[in-house]
C-alpha positions as CSV (number, residue, x, y, z in Angstrom):
1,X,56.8,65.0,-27.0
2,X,53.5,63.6,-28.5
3,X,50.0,64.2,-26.7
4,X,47.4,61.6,-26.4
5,X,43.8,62.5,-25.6
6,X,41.1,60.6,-24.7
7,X,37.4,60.0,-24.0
8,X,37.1,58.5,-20.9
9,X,34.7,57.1,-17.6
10,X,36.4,58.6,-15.0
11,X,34.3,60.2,-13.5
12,X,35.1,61.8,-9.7
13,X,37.9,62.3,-8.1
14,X,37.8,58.6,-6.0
15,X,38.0,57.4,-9.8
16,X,41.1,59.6,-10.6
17,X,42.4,58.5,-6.9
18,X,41.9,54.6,-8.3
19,X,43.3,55.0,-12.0
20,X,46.8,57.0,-10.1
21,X,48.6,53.7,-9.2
22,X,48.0,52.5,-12.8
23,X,48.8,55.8,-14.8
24,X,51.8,56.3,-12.7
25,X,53.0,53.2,-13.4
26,X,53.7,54.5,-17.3
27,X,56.9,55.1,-18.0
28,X,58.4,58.3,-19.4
29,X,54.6,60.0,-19.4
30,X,52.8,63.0,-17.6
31,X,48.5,62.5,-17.7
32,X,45.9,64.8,-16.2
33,X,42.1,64.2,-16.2
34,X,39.7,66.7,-17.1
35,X,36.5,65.9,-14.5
36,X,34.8,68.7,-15.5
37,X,34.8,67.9,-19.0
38,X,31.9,66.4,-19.9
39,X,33.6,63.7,-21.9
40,X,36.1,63.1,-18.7
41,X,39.7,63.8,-21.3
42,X,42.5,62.0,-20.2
43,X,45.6,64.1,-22.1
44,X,48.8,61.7,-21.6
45,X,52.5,63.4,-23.0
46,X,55.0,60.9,-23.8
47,X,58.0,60.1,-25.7
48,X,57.5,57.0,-26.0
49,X,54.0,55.3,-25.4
50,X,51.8,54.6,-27.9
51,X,48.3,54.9,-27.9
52,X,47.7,51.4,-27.4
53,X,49.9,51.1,-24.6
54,X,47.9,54.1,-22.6
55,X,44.6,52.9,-23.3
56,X,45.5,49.2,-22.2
57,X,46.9,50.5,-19.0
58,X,43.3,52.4,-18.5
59,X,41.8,48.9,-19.6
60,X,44.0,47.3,-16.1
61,X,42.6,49.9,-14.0
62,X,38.8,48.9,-14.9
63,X,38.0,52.0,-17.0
64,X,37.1,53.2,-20.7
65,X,39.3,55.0,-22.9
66,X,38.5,55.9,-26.8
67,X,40.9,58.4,-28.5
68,X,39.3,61.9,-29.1
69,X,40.7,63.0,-32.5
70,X,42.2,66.4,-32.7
71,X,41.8,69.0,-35.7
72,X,39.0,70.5,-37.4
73,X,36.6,67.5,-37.4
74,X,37.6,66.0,-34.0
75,X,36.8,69.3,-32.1
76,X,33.1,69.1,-33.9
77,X,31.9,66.3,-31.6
78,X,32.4,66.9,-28.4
């Protein structure tokens, strides 16, 4: 299963309560937003959604999403 993360502007719960319909509507994927991050992480794991795919579907609900990049030099700017 691959793991997606992203930067995000979902901010509050209400915001995670808007973006639901729209995440739920991937196929094959379980998401969770970090709130309390301060860079608001999205963390989609799929099988078979790209990243494209995820942040376009973010795009739909009215909201940002960049790819955080993992390893040595992605964990330096948080």
């Amino acid at each position: 299963m691959k793991s997606y993360k992203f930067k995000t502007n979902i901010n509050c719960g209400n915001c995670v309560k808007f973006v639901t319909p729209f995440l739920d509507d991937l196929k094959d994927a379980e998401w969770h937003v970090d709130t309390n991050d301060k860079r608001k992480v999205l963390e989609v794991k799929t099988e078979s959604l790209t990243e494209k795919e995820i942040i376009d579907k973010v795009h739909d609900a009215g909201y940002e999403a960049q790819p955080l990049k993992s390893g040595f030099l992605g964990g330096l700017f948080k």
